[in-house]
C-alpha positions in Angstrom: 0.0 0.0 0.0 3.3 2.5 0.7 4.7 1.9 -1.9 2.6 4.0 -4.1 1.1 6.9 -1.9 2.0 10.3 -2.3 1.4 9.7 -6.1 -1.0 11.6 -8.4 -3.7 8.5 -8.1 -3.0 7.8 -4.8 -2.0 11.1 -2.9 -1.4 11.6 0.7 -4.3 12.2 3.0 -3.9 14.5 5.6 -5.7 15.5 8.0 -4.8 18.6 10.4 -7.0 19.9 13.2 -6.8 23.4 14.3 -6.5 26.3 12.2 -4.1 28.5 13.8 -0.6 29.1 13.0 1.0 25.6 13.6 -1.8 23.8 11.8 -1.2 26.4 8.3 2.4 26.1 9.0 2.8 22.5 9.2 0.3 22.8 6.1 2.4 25.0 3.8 5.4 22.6 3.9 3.2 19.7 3.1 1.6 21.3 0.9 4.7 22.9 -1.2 6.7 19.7 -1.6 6.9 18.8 -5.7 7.8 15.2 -5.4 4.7 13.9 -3.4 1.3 14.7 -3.9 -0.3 15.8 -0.9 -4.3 16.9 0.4 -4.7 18.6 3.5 -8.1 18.5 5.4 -8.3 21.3 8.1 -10.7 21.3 10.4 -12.1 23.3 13.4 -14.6 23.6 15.9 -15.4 27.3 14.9 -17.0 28.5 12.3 -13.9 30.9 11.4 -10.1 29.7 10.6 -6.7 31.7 12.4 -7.3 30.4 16.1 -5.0 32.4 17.6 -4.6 35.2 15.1 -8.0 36.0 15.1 -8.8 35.5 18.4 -5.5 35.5 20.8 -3.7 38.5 19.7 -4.8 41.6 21.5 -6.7 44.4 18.5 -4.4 47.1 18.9 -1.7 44.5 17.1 -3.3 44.5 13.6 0.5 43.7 11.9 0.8 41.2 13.8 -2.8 39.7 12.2 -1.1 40.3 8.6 0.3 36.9 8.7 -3.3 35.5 8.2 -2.6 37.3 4.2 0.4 33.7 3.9 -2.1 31.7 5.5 -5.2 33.0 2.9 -2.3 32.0 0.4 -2.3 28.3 1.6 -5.8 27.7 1.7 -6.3 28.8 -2.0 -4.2 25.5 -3.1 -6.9 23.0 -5.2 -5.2 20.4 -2.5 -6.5 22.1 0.9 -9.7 22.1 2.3 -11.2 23.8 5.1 -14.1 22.3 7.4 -15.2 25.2 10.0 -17.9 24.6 12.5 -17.0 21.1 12.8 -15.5 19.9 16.6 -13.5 16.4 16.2 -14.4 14.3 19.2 -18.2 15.5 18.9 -18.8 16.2 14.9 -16.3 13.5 13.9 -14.4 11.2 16.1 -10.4 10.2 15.8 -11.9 6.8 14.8 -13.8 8.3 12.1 -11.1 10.4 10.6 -8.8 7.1 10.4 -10.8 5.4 8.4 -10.3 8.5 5.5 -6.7 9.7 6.3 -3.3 8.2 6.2 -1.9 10.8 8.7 -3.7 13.1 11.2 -1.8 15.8 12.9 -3.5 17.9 16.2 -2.4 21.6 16.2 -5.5 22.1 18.5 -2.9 24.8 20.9 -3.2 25.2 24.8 -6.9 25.9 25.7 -6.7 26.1 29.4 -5.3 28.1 31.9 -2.6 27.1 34.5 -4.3 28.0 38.3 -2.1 29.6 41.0 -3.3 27.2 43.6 -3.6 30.0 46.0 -7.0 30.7 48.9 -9.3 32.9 47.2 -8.5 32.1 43.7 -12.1 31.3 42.8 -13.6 34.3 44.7 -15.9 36.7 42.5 -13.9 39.3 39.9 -11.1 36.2 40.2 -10.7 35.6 36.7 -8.5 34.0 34.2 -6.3 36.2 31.3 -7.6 33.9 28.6 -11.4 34.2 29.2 -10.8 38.2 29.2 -8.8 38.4 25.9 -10.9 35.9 24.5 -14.0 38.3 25.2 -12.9 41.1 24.2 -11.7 39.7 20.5 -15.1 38.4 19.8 -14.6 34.5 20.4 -18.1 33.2 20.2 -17.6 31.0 23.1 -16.6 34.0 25.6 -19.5 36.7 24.0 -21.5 36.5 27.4 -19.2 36.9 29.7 -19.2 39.7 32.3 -16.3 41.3 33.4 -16.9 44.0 36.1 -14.5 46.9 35.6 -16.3 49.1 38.0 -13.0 48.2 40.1 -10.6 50.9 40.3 -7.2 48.8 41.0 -6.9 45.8 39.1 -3.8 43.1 39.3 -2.5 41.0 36.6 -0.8 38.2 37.9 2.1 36.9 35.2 4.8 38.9 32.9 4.5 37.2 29.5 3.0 38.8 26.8 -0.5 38.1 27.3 -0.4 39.3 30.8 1.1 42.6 28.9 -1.7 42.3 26.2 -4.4 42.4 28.9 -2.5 45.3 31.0 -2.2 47.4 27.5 -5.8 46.8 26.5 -6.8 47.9 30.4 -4.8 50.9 30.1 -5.8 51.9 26.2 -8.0 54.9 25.9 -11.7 54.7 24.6 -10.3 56.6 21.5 -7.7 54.0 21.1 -9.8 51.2 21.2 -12.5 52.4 18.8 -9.4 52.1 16.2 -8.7 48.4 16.2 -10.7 45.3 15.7 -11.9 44.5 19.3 -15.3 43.6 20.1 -18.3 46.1 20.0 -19.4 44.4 23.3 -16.1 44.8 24.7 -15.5 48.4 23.7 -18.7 49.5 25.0 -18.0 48.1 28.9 -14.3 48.9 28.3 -15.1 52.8 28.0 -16.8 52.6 31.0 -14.1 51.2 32.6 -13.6 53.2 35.9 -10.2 51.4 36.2 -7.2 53.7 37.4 -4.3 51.7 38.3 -3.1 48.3 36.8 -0.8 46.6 38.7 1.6 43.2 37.1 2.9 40.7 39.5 6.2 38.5 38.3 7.4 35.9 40.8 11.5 36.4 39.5 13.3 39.3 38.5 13.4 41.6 35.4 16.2 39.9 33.7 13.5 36.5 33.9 10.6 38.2 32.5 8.8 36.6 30.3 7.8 39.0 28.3 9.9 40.1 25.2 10.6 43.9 24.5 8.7 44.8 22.0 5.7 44.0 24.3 6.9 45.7 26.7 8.5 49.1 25.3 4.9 49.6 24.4 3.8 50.2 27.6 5.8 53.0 28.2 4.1 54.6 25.0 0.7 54.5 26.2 -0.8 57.4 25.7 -3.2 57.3 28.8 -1.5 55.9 31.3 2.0 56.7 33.3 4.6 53.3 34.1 6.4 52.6 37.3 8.5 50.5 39.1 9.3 50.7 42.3 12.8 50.6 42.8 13.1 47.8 45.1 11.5 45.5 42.1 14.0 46.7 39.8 16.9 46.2 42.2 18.9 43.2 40.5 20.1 40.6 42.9 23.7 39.3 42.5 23.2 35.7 40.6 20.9 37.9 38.1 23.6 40.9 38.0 26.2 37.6 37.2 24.0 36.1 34.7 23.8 39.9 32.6 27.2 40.0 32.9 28.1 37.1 31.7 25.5 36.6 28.3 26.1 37.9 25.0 22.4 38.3 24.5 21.8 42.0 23.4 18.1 41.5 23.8 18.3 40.5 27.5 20.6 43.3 27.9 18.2 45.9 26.0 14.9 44.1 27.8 17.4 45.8 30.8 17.8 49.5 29.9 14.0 49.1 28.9 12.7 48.8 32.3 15.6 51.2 34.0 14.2 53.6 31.7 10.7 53.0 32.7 12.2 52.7 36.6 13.2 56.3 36.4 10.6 58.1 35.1 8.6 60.6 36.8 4.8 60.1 36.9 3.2 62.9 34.0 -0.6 63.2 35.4 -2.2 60.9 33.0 -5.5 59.3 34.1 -4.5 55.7 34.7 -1.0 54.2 36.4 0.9 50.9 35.5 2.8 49.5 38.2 5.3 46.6 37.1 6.5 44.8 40.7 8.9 41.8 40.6 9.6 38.7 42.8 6.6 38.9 44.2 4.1 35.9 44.2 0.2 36.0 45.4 -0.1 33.9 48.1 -4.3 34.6 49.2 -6.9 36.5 47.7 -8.8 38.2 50.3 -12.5 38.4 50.4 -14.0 41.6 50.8 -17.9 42.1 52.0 -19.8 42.1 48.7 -17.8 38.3 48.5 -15.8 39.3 46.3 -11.9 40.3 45.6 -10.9 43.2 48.1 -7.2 42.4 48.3 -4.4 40.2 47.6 -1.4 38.9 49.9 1.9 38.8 48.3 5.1 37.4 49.5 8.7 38.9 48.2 10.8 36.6 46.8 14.6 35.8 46.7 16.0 34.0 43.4 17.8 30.6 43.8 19.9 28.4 41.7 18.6 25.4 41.1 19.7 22.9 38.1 20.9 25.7 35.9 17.9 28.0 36.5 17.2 30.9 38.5 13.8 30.1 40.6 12.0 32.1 43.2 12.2 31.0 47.4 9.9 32.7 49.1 11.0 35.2 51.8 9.2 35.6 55.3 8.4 39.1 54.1 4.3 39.5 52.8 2.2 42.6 52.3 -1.5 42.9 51.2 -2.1 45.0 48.3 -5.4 46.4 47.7 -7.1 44.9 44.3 -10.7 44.7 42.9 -9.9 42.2 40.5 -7.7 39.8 39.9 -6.4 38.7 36.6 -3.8 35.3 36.4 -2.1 34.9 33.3 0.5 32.3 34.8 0.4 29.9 31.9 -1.8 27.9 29.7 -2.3 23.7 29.1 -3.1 21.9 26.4 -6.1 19.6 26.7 -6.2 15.9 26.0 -7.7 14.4 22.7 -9.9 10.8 23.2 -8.1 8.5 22.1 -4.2 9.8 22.4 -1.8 9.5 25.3 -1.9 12.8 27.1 0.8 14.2 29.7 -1.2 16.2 32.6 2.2 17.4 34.0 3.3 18.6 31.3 -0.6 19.5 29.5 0.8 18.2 26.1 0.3 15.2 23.9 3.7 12.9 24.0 5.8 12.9 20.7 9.0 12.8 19.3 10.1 15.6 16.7 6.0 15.7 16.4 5.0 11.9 16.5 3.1 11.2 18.6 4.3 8.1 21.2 3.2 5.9 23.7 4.8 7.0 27.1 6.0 3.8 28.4 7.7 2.8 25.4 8.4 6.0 23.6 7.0 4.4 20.6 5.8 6.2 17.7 1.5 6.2 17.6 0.5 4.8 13.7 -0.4 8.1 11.7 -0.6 10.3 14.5 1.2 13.9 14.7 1.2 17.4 16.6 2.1 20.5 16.1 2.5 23.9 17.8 1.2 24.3 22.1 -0.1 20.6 22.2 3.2 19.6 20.6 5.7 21.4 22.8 3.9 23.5 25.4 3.1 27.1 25.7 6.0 28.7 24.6 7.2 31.1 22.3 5.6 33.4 19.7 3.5 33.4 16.5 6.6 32.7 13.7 7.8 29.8 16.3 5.0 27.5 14.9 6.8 28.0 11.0 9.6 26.1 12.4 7.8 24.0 15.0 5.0 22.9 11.8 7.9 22.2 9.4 9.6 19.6 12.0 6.1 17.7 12.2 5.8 18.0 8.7 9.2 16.8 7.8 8.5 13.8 10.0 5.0 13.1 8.7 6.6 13.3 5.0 9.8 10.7 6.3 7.1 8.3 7.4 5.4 8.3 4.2 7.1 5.4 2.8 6.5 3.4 5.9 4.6 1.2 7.7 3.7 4.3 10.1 0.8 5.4 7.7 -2.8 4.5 8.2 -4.7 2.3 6.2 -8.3 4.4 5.4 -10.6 2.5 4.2 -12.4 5.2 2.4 -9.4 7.6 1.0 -11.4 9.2 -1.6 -12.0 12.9 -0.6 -15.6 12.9 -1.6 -16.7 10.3 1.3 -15.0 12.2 4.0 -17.1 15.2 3.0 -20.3 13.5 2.6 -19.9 12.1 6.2 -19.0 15.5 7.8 -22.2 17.1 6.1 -24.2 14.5 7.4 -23.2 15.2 10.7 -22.7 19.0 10.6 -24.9 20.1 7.9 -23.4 23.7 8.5 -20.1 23.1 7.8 -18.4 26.1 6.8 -16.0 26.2 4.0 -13.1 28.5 3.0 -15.2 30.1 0.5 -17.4 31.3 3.5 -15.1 32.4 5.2 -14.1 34.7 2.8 -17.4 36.0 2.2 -17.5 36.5 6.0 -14.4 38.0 5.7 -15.4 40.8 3.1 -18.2 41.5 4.7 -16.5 42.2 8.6 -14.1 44.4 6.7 -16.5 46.3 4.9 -18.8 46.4 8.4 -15.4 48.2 9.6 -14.7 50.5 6.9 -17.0 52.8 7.6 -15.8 53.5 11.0 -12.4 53.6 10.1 -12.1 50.1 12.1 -10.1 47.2 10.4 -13.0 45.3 10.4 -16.2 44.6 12.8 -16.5 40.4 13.7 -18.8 38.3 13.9 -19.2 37.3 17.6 -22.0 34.9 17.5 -23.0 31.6 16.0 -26.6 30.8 15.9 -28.4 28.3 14.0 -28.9 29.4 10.1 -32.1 30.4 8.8 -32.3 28.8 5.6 -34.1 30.3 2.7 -33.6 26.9 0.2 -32.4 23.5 1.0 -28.8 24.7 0.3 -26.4 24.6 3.9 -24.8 27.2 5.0 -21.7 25.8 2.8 -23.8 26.2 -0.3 -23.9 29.7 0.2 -23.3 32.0 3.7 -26.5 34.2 2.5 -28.8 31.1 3.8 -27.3 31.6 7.6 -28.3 34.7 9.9 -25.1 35.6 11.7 -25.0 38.3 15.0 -22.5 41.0 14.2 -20.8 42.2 17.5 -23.2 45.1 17.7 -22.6 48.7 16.9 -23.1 47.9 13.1 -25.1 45.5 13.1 
């Protein structure tokens, strides 16, 4: 059966699920190779392709969305399909798609957030980074939620760039907002927002932050709201002062000089603050008496060596900080797949150079793949996945002449789309999307807005027998509000 796939008569059927960054990359170098013909299948539970893109980086980052213009490129290819609206494990099991595929690669990210394991964590106004920048970019799962910015001081506990995405977007001006792509619903509450001080937690030092400097030079640019650090928290300790000494990593030493800068800065009046505080950890939330968030207990910490790495020890010295709410933004776990070996320490899907194996013999799982989060955790940025999805696809392409391919029983490309229509009749293609597309920009050109989403799925109101795949005319779609 190997010996003749990845021919013209007998291509190679893949199937990828997710449709963010590592599921296009890994894609694109399937996809491009001339000496092996290839079909990708991409599918995902929303009704919309980009995951992340679209719905992870914060709106007032619209070059960083540009990259969806290479992914747009991908999906044009006669050999790629896109099925939208259509949630492997519930749509279409893992058994189902083996019996159509010879490969199957999960780029399905890190959906979860990490808790701090702290008293008080689940009190009311407690709530997690992702549900908040998930809201405010118009995911359709997170529309609903309610966030109460009625509180004036407002900690974000973590210093990686999505802890500085949700600082930023706290800190933006109405005016500022109403330029991007975020969420009617979102900019409505957020220019309410009686917010005045923002205040980021890290548990180690500067030189450990996670963040990366183009993140955070950005928040001393904010045009309506002044930065500080106290200088205590900016105060190097000596294995960090021997660690700058000693690296020839510019960045590191510029991510430095950013922050002194920011440290020495003398407050200019504007209406909100930004505190950044450093080896610090929360240890308790404290109920106030509406039952809700009233302040939070922090302990300083002291950085240790331990196996090569800095880590925080905490000290015997604690204070209570006065907060309203409480954002955590201390990391993010992929979720397991039915069906696949799954490692909750870790929140990732066991593999080798992105096949998947069994973890008590580290052997290789027939046909199965990952790329991006789910692959190697919740690291690094958008471009990392281009590397991280060539890897997997390299892999997937070595194993092609191999006994490590599936065995479909029904190959042909016609039966796996038959079967996913008869079990999501609303399957949305990637010529929906780009009507959906054209018509979210063209909701946003008229307020000068890069484009106004769709935030809602409800069911389609058909006007012919056609699905919604037929034509995205036959569905009735919720626009995020003020132009809808």
């Amino acid at each position: 059966m190997t010996s003749e796939l990845g021919t013209a008569d007998h291509p190679l059927r893949v199937a990828i699920i997710g449709s963010g960054p590592a599921g296009f990359y890994t894609a694109d170098h399937l996809l491009k190779q001339s000496d092996i013909h290839v079909q990708v299948d991409m599918f995902d539970r929303l009704p919309t392709p980009f995951g992340l893109v679209r719905f992870g980086v914060a709106p007032d980052h619209q070059k960083i969305k540009n990259v969806t213009r290479v992914f747009d490129r991908i999906a044009q290819k006669e050999t790629f399909r896109f099925f939208g609206d259509v949630e492997v494990g519930n749509d279409i099991s893992l058994t189902d798609l083996s019996e159509h595929f010879h490969q199957i690669c999960f780029a399905t990210g890190a959906e979860t957030d990490r808790r701090m394991g702290i008293p008080g964590e689940d009190l009311a106004r407690s709530r997690t980074a992702t549900e908040f920048v998930a809201w405010f970019n118009g995911h359709p799962d997170y529309r609903d939620y309610e966030f109460d910015l009625s509180a004036e001081r407002v900690a974000v506990v973590g210093v990686g760039n999505v802890a500085v995405d949700v600082a930023r977007i706290l800190c933006r001006t109405p005016d500022e907002l109403a330029e991007t792509d975020i969420a009617d619903h979102a900019l409505d509450v957020l220019s309410q927002s009686k917010v005045r001080e923002v205040v980021m937690l890290g548990r180690r030092g500067p030189l450990q932050a996670a963040f990366t400097n183009p993140e955070v030079r950005e928040l001393g640019e904010l045009v309506g709201a002044d930065i500080h650090i106290p200088p205590e928290d900016m105060r190097l300790d000596s294995l960090s002062e021997a660690e700058l000494e000693n690296t020839d990593d510019d960045t590191l030493r510029k991510k430095i000089t950013i922050l002194e800068d920011f440290a020495q800065r003398s407050p200019e009046g504007k209406e909100r603050l930004l505190t950044l505080r450093f080896l610090v950890s929360p240890t308790e939330l404290i109920t106030g008496d509406d039952g809700g968030v009233r302040a939070m207990r922090i302990v300083r910490n002291e950085l240790t060596s331990a196996g090569g790495k800095l880590r925080p020890r905490a000290t015997e010295h604690t204070e209570e900080l006065p907060v309203d709410l409480v954002f955590r933004s201390v990391g993010y776990r992929g979720l397991p797949m039915e069906g696949l070996p799954f490692n909750e320490s870790w929140g990732v899907i066991p593999n080798e150079i992105g096949r998947v194996t069994e973890p008590e013999t580290g052997q290789p799982v027939r046909g199965m793949y990952v790329s991006g989060w789910i692959k190697r955790g919740p690291t690094g940025v958008i471009g990392t996945n281009k590397k991280d999805g060539t890897e997997t696809a390299g892999a997937m392409l070595e194993d092609t002449g191999s006994s490590s391919v599936l065995d479909p029983a029904h190959p042909d490309p016609s039966t796996l789309d038959a079967l996913v229509r008869e079990r999501q009749p609303h399957v949305v293609n990637y010529a929906d999307w780009s009507r959906l597309d054209e018509l979210e920009q063209s909701r946003g050109e008229a307020g000068g807005r890069p484009r106004v989403k769709f935030t809602s799925r409800v069911a389609p109101v058909s006007t012919s027998s056609r699905s919604r795949s037929t034509s995205v005319t036959n569905t009735t779609w919720r626009y995020s509000g003020r132009c809808g």
